[in-house]
C-alpha positions as CSV (number, residue, x, y, z in Angstrom):
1,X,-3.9,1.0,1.2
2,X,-2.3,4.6,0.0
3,X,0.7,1.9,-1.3
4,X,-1.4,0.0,-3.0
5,X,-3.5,3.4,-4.9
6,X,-0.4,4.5,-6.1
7,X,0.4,1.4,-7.4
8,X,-2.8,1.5,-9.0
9,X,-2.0,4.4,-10.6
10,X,0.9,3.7,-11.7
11,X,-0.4,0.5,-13.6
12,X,-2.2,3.1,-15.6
13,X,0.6,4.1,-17.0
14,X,2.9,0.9,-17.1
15,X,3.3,0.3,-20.4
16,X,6.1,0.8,-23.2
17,X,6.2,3.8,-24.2
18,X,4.4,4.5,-27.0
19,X,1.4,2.8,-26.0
20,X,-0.4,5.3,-24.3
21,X,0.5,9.0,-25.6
22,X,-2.0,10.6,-23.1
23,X,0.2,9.8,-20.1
24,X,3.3,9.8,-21.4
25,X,4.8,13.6,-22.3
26,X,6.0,14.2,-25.5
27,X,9.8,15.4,-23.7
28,X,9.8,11.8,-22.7
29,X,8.5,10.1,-25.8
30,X,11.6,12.0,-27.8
31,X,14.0,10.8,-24.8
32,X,12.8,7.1,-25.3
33,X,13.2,7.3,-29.5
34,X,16.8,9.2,-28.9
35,X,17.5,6.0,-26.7
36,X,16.6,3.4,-29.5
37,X,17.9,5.0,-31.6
38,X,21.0,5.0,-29.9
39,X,20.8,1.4,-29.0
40,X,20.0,0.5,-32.8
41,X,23.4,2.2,-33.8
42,X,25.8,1.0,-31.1
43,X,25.7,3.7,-28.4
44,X,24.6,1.9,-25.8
45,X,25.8,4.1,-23.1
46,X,24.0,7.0,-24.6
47,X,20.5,4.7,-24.7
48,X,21.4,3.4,-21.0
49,X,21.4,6.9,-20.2
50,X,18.4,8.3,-21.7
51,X,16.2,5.3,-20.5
52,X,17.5,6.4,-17.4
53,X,16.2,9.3,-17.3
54,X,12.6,8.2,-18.4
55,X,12.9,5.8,-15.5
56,X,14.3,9.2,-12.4
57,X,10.9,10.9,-14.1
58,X,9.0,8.4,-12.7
59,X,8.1,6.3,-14.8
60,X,8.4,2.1,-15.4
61,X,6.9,-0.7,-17.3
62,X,8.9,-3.9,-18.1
63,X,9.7,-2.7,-22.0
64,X,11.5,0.6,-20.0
65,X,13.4,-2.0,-17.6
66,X,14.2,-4.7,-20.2
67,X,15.8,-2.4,-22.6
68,X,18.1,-0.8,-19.8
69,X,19.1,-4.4,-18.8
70,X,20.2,-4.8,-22.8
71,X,21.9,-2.1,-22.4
72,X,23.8,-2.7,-19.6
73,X,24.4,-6.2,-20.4
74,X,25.7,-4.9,-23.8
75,X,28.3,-2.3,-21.8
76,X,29.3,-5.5,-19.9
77,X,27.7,-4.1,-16.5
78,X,26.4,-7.4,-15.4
79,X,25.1,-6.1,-12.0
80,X,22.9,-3.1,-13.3
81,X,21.8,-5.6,-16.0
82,X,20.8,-8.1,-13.6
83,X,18.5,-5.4,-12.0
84,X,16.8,-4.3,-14.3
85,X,16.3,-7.8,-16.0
86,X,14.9,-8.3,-12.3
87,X,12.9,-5.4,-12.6
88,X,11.5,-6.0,-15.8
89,X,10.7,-9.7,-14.9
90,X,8.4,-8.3,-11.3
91,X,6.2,-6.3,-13.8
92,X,5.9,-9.1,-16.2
93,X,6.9,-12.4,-14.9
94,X,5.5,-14.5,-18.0
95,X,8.0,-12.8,-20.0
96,X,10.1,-15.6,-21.9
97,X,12.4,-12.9,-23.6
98,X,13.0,-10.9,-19.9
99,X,13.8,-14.6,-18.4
100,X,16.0,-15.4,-21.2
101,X,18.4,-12.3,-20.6
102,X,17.8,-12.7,-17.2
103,X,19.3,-16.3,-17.8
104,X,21.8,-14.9,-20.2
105,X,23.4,-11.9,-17.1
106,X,23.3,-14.5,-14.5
107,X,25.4,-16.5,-16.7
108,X,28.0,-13.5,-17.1
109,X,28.2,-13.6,-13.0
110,X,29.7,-15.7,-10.4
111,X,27.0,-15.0,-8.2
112,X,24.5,-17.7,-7.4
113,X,21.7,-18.0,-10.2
114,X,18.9,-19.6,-7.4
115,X,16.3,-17.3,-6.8
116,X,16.3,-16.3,-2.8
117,X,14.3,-18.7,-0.4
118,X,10.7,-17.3,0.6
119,X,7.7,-19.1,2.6
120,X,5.0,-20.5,0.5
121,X,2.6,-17.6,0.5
122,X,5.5,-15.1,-0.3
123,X,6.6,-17.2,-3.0
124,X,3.1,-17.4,-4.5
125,X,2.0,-14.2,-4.9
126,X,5.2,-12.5,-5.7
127,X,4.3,-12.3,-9.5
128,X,0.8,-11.3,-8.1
129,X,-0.3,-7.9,-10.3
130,X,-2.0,-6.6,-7.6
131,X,-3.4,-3.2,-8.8
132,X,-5.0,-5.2,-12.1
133,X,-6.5,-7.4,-9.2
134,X,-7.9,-5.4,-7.2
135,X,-9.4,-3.5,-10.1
136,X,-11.1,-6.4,-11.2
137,X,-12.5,-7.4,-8.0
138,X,-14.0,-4.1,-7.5
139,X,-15.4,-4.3,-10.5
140,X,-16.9,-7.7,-10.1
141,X,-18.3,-6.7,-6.8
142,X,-20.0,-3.8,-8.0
143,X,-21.2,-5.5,-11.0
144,X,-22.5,-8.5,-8.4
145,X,-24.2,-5.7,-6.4
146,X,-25.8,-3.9,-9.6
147,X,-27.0,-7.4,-10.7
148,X,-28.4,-8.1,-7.3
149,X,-30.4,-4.9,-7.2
150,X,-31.6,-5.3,-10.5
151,X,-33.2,-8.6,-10.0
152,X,-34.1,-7.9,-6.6
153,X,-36.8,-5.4,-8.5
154,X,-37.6,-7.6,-11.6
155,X,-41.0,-8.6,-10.9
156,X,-41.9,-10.0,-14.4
157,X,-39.1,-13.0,-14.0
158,X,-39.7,-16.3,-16.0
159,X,-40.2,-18.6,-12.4
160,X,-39.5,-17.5,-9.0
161,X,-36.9,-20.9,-9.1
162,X,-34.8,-19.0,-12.3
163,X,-35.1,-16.0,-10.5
164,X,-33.6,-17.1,-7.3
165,X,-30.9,-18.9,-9.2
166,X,-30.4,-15.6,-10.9
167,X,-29.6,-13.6,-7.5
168,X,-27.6,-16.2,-6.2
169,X,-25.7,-15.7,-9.4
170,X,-25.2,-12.4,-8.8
171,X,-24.5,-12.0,-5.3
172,X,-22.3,-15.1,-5.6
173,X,-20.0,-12.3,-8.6
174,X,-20.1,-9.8,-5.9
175,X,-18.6,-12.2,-3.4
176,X,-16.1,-13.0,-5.7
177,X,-15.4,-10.0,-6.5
178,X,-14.6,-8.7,-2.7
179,X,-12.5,-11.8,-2.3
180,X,-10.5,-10.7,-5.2
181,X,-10.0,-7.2,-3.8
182,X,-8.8,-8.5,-0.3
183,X,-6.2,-11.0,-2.3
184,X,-4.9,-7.7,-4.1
185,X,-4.5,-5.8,-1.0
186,X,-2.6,-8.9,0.7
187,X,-0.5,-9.7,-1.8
188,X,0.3,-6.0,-2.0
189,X,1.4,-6.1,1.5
190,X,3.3,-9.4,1.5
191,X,5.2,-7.9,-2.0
192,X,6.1,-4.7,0.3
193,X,7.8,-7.0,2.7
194,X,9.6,-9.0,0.0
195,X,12.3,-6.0,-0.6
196,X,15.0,-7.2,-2.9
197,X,17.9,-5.6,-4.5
198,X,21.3,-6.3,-6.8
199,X,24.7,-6.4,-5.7
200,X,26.4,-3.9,-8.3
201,X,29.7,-3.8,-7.6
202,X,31.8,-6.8,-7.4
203,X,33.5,-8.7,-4.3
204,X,31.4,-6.4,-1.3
205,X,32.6,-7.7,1.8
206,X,29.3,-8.5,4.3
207,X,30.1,-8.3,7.9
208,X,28.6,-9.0,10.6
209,X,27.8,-5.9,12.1
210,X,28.9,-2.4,10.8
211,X,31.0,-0.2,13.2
212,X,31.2,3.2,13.9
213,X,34.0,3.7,11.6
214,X,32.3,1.9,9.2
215,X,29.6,3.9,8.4
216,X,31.1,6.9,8.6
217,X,33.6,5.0,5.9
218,X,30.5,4.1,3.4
219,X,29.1,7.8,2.9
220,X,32.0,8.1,0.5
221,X,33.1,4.4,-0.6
222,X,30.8,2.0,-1.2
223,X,32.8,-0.6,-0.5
224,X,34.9,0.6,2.6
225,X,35.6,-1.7,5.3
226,X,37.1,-0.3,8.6
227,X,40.5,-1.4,9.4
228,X,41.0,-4.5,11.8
229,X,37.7,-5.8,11.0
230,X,37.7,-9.2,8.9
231,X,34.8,-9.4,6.6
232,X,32.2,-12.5,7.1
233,X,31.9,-13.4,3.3
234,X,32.3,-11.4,0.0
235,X,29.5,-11.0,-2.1
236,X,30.0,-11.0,-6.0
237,X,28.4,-8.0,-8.5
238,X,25.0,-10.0,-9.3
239,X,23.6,-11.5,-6.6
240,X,20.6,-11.0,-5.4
241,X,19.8,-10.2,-2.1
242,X,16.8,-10.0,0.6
243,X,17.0,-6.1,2.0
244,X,16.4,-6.3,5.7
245,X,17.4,-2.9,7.3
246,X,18.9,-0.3,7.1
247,X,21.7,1.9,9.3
248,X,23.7,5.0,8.3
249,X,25.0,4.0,5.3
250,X,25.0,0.2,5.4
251,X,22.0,-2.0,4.9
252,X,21.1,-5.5,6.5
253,X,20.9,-8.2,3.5
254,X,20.5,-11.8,3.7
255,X,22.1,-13.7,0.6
256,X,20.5,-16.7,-1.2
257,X,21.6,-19.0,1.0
258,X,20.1,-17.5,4.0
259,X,23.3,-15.8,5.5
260,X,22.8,-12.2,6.8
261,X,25.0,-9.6,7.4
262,X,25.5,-6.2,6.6
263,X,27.1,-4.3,3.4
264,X,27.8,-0.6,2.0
265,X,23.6,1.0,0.6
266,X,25.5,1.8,-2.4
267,X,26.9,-1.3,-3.4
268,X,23.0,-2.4,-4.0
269,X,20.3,-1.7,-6.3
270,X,16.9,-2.3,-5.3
271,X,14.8,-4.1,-7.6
């Protein structure tokens, strides 16, 4: 539930910049015009870098996301474009521009362009906005309540058959409306569970298991591999990945076609 107020919160605030002044400070809003402006003119790693840092204060919404993926994609980083495409696309999945670049980096990568295999009810509510949904719901319900109260009192009511109708009506919102809020809270927790990230460096050898030597050999390359041990596959700069979990430097993925094994944590970037 705390996961799911923040989230709240943050909805509040998720939006392109611009939008909503009050929540936005103005340090920010300069950072975000310095970065179009540098996009506008060619500099894209100067507007990579300043939507960068509206993003480490904190801050996201798909328009922030998306123009870091053009970005990237424009300084021929397919991997980091790729995320935040990715990014962009989980807080606004309808987007047909966001899936059209999305389209455009996967077609840059040799990685696999087939979204990773879920269950049904993971696959369902993954585009799920969960704090909009449980925002309506509690607002349905308390409406449904008000509504039910109200009428509950009304003595001067055209027939006591209308009237019934009426309360039924409203506690019928109400129900509604607490069935909503329980969807937003599960999807919420079934989206925690359904941790993905990017691979952004290209050819990561996945092994098996990481040894000793291993880990010690990620802190300061991320894509070390002990000596003597044979990687499992390689996985290209694009792909993305189920993140499963995690072990002094190295992280347990699984890959689109269901193979898991474990790589360098900064070869990735979670989405």
């Amino acid at each position: 539930m705390a996961r799911l107020l923040l989230l709240l919160l943050a909805a509040l605030t998720a939006f392109p910049m611009g939008a909503h002044a009050v929540s936005v400070p103005d340090s920010l809003h300069e950072i975000w015009h310095d970065g179009t402006e540098a996009y506008r003119q060619g500099r894209y790693a100067q507007a990579a870098s300043s939507y960068e840092t509206i993003a480490n204060a904190g801050y996201e919404s798909a328009s922030l996301f998306y123009n870091l993926g053009n970005a990237y994609f424009r300084l021929g980083d397919v991997g980091k474009a790729i995320r935040f495409y990715e990014k962009a696309r989980r807080l606004r999945p309808a987007d047909s521009r966001i899936a059209h670049n999305l389209d455009m980096a996967r077609s840059r990568s040799e990685a696999s362009a087939q979204d990773i295999a879920r269950g049904g009810i993971s696959r369902v509510v993954r585009g799920w906005p969960a704090p909009l949904m449980l925002v309506i719901g509690l607002a349905l319900w308390a409406l449904g309540l008000v509504a039910v109260a109200w009428l509950w009192r009304k003595e001067e009511t055209d027939d006591v058959l209308q009237r019934r109708w009426y309360r039924r009506s409203a506690a019928a919102v109400a129900g509604i409306g607490l069935v909503t809020a329980g969807l937003a809270i599960g999807a919420d927790y079934l989206q925690s569970l359904d941790q993905r990230a990017v691979v952004l460096v290209d050819r990561v050898p996945m092994h098996a298991t990481p040894t000793a030597a291993e880990a010690k050999g990620a802190k300061s390359d991320s894509t070390a591999v002990a000596e003597g041990v044979e990687p499992d596959t390689v996985l290209v700069e694009g792909t993305v990945v189920l993140l499963r979990s995690e072990r002094e430097g190295w992280t347990r993925v699984e890959d689109p076609t269901g193979r898991t094994g474990w790589i360098p944590s900064p070869a990735l970037g979670e989405i």
